[in-house]
C-alpha positions as CSV (number, residue, x, y, z in Angstrom):
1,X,-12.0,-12.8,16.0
2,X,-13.1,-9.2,15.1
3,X,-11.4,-7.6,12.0
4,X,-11.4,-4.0,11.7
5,X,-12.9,-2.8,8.3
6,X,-10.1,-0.1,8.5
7,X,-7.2,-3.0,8.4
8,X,-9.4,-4.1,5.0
9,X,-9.0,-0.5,3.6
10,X,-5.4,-0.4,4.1
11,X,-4.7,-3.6,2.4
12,X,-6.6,-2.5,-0.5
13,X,-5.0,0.9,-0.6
14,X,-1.9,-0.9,-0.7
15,X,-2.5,-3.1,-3.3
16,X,-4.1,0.0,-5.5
17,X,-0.6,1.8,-4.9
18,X,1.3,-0.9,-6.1
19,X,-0.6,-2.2,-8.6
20,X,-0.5,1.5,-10.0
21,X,2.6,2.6,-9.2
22,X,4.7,-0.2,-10.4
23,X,4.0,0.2,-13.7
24,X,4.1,3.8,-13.6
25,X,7.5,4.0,-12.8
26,X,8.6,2.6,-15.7
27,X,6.0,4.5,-18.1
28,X,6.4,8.2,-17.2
29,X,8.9,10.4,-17.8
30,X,11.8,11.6,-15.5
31,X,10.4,13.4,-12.8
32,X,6.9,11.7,-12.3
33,X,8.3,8.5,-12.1
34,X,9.9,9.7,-8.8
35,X,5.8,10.2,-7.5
36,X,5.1,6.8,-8.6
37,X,7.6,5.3,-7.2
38,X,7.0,6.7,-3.3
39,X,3.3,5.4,-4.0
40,X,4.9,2.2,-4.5
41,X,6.7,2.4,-1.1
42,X,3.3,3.7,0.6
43,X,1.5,0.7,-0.9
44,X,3.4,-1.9,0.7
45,X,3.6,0.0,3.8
46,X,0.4,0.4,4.1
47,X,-0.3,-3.1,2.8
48,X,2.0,-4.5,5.3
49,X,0.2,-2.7,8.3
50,X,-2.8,-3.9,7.2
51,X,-1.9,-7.4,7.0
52,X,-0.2,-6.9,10.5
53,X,-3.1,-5.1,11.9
54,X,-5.8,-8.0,10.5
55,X,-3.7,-10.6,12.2
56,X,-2.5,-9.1,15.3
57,X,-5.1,-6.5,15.7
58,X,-3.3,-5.2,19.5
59,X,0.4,-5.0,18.1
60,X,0.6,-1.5,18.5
């Protein structure tokens, strides 16, 4: 099975997103929090994918 160092990248993007945004949210003040949050939804977007993507590398 070959895994595609780009699947990798996404999962760790992801993770970074989330693990940054999530607390984010809750620290900054009205409008930035808006910012953090989206990154949160990126994250496990692109986390998902790239979980996807390592498993099932031709589901696209």
């Amino acid at each position: 099975m070959k895994i595609g160092y780009g699947y990798i990248l996404l999962i760790i993007a992801g993770l970074s997103g989330i693990a940054w945004g999530l607390p984010a949210a809750h620290r900054l003040k009205k409008p930035f929090d808006i910012c953090a949050a989206i990154a949160v939804l990126c994250g496990v977007i692109f986390f998902a994918m790239g979980i996807l993507l390592t498993f099932i590398p031709g589901f696209f």
